[in-house]
N, C-alpha and C positions, 0 to 999 in steps of 0.2 A: 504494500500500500504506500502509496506514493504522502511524502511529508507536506503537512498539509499546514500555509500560513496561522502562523497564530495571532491571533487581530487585540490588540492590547486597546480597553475600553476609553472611548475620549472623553475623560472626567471634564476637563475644561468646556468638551462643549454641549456637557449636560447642563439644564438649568438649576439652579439651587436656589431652593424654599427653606426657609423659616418660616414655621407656621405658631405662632404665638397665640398659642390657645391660654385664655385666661382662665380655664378651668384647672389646666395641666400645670400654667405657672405658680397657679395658689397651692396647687398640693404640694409641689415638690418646694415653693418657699418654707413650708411647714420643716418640710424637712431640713432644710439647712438651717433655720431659726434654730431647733432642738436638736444640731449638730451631731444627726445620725452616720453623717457621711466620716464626722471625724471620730466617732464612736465605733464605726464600724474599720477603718482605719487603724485606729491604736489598739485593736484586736486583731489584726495580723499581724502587723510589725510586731507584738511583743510574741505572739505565737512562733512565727517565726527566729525571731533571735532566737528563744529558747530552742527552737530545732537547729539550726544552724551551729550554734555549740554543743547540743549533745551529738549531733554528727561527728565533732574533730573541726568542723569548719574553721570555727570560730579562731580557734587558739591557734591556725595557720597563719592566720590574716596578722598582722604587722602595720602599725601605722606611721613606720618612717620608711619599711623597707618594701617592694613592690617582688609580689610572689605570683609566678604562671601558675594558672589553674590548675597544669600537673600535678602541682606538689600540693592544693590544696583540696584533690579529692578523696573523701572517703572509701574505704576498702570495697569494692562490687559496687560505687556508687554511681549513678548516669551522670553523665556527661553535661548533656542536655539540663536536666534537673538542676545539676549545679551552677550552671553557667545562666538559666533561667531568674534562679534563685538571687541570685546576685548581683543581676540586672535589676529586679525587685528592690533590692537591697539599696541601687544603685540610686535608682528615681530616689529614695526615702531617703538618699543622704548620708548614709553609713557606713559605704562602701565607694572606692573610685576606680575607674576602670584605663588602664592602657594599653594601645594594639587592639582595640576591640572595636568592627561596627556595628551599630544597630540595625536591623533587616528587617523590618515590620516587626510582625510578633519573634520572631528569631533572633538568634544572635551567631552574627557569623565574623570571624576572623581572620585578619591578614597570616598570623602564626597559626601553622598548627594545633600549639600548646592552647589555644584558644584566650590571649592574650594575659594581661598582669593586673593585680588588685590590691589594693591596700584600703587599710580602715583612713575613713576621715576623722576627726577629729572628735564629733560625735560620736563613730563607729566606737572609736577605743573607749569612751564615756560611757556606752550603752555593755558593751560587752565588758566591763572588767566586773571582776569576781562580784563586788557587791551590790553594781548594780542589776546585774545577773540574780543574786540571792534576792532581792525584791522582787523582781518579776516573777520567781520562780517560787515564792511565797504563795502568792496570790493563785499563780496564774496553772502553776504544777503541784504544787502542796495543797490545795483547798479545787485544785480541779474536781475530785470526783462530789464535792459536797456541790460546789457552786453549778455544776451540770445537772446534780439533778434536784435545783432547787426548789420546783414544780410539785415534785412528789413531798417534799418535806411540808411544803405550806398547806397542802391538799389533805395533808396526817398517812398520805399512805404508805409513805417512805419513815422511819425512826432512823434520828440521828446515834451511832452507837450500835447499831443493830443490821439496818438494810447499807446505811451509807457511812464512810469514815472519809477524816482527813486521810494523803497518804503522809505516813508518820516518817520514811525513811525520805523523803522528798523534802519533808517540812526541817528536819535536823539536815538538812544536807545545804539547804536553803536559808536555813537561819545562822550558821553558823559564820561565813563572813562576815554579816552585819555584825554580829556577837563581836567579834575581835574587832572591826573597826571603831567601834566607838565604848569597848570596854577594856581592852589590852593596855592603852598607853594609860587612862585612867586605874588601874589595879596595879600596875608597875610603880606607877607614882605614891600611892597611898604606903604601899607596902615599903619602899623605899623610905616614906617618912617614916613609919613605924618599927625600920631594923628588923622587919619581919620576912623571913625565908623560906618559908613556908604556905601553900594555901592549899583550904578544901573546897572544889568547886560541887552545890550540891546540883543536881540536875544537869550533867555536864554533857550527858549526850553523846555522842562518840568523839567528845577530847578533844576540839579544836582550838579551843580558846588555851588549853593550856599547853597542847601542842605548839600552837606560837610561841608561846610567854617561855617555854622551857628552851626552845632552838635560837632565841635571844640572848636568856642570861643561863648561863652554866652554872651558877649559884642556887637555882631554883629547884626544890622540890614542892611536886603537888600531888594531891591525891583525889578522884574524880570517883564521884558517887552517884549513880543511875537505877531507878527499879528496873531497867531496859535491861536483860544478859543479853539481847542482840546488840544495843547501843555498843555497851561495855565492851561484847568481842570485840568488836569493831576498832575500838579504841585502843584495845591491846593489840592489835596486829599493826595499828599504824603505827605504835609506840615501837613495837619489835623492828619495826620497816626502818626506823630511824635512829635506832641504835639507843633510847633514851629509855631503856629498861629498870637504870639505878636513881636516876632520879621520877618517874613519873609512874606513879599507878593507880588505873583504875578495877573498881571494886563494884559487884551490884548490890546495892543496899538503898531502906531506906531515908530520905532526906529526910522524912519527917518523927523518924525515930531516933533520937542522937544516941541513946543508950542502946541501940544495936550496931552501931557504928564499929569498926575494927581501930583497935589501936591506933593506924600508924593514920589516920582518919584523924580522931579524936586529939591526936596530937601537934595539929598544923598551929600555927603564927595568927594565920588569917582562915577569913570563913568567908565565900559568893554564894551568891545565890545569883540568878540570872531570870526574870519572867517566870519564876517555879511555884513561888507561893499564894500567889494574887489570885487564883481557883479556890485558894480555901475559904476564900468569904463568899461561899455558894453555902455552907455549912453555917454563917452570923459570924460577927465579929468576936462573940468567945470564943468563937473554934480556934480563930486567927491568933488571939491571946494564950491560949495555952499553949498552940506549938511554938510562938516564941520567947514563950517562957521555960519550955524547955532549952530555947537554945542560949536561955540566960546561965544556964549551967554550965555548957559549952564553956562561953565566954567569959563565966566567971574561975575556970578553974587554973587557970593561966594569966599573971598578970601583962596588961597590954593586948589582948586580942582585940580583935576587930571585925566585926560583920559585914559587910558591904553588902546591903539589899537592892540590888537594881529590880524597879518595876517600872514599867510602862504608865503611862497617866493618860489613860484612855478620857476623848472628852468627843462628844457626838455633834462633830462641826464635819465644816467638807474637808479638814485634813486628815482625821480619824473615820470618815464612816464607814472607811471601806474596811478599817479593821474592828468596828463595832459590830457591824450583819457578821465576821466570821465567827465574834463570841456567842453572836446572837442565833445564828444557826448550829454551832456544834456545844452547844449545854456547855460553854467554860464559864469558870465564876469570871465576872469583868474585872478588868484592870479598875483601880480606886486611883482618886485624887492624892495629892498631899495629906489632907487633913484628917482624913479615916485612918491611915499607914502613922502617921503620929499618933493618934489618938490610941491605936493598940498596940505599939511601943509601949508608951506610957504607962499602960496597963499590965504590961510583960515587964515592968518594972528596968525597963531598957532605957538607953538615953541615945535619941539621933543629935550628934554634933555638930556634924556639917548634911548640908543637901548639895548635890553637884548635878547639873546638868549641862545638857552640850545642844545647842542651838542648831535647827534644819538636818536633825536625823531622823530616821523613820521612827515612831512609836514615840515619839515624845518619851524616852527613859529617864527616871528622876533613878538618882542613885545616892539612897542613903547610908552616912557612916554612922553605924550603930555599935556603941560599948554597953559595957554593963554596971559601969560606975554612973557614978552623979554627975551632970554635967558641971563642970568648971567655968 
């Protein structure tokens, strides 16, 4: 069969209509009023970031150095896919692209390798670890609850039962925040206090004192979890990094000090970290007797120190989105200041100082609590 001209369409000398129907203009003004489109928007982009690093992607990418696609794909990963992805990436500003043209929906390039990419400026902003641990709070740790949020409100779904946080997602995700904005503050206190020692309770699989121990060679801590999956977890990274004589975690509970193992019971210093602020689901006696247990703690050693960082949940639009998580998964709510004093006070406890740190997620107030009189 003979090759047969291919007649390429003459857009130019079709006529072109706008047709401004003000039926159609009023709906879809609606829509842009209540800024669906950008709603609908910062639900891919953050979906995608998060794929794009649990791929390997992410941690290729370099924002001073410019890396061929080559080297930045995934084991059995398409091609296509990738190079797609990235162009996505590219529009949104996260990503920059050279050696590369655009081809309609395609992407086609002068190299083989299918050209070179680097993060911009934002890219590296968006992908570094903590901002990663936010997104992946929300958007990977509270995925299976906020997906089927339909069935919980309906009653046909129980939170605890039909639907859970994922729990190994939510520690995996909280734990850079954790060390961003509580490492340099615990290093400082403990350094005023000549103290060498800390027990972190609720530690989760050992990140926060994973840092703090590959910093200072002086450090030992001891890491307390009802998790034995947290705990493994935490003794093999601990093995992984050679930090066996000074760091060990243990599973026990936080909330029983007198079950605690010696070398526990014997730290400098005491964290707590977002662990206790559940227990005022039980009233504010519950709250005061187990910190009156840890007046024991504190008082058997002179100079210890409690460091209670909790969150100061308050229901505006910078907290609401972490207010609906306590609100859908049964957690006792994060308290203000003045409740966390008030049952101090009553544990016969003294907060000496309050410390906080401006423009971090969860608004964390972190109190220094002794068990003397305040001076």
């Amino acid at each position: 069969m003979a090759d047969q001209e291919v007649i390429e369409p003459a857009l130019s000398q079709a006529e072109q209509v706008v047709v401004e129907d003000p039926v159609v203009q009023d709906v879809w003004a609606g829509v842009e009023r209540g800024g669906a489109g950008e709603l609908a928007e910062s639900y891919v982009l953050a979906t995608v970031l998060l794929g794009v690093a649990k791929a390997g992607i992410a941690s290729r990418l370099s924002a001073t150095e410019w890396t061929e696609l080559v080297r930045l794909m995934p084991d059995g990963g398409s091609v296509e896919l990738v190079r797609n992805t990235l162009r996505h990436l590219a529009v949104r500003g996260i990503v920059e692209a050279r050696d590369v043209e655009w081809a309609g929906a395609e992407v086609s390039s002068r190299t083989p390798a299918g050209g070179s990419w680097r993060l911009t400026a934002r890219g590296a902003d968006l992908f570094d670890e903590v901002s990663m641990g936010l997104l992946g709070f929300y958007a990977e740790a509270y995925a299976p609850v906020l997906g089927r949020l339909d069935g919980l409100l309906t009653g046909q779904l129980d939170y605890g039962t039909d639907v859970t946080r994922d729990a190994e997602a939510l520690g995996r995700r909280c734990e850079p925040m954790t060390v961003s904005f509580c490492a340099g503050l615990l290093s400082r206190l403990m350094a005023e206090r000549g103290a060498t020692s800390v027990l972190e309770l609720g530690c989760g699989t050992g990140g926060l004192l994973l840092h703090m121990a590959a910093r200072d060679a002086s450090l030992r801590a001891v890491g307390l979890d009802i998790a034995p999956e947290a705990v493994e977890l935490a003794r093999r990274r601990v093995a992984e990094r050679g930090l066996g004589d000074r760091l060990e975690f243990v599973v026990g509970d936080a909330f029983a000090p007198d079950t605690w193992p010696e070398n526990a019971a014997s730290c400098d210093f005491m964290l707590a970290v977002g662990a206790l602020h559940e227990q005022f689901r039980d009233g504010e006696d519950a709250v005061v007797a187990l910190l009156a247990r840890y007046r024991g703690w504190l008082s058997a050693k002179l100079g210890r120190v409690f460091l209670l960082a909790e969150p100061e949940l308050r229901i505006d639009a910078e907290d609401g989105d972490y207010f609906l998580l306590h609100a859908l998964t049964k957690q006792g709510f994060p308290q203000p200041r003045e409740p966390w004093l008030d049952v101090l006070a009553r544990a016969g406890l003294t907060c000496r100082r309050i410390y906080t740190q401006p423009r971090v997620a969860f608004r964390f107030a972190f109190y220094e609590v002794t068990a003397g009189p305040a001076r």
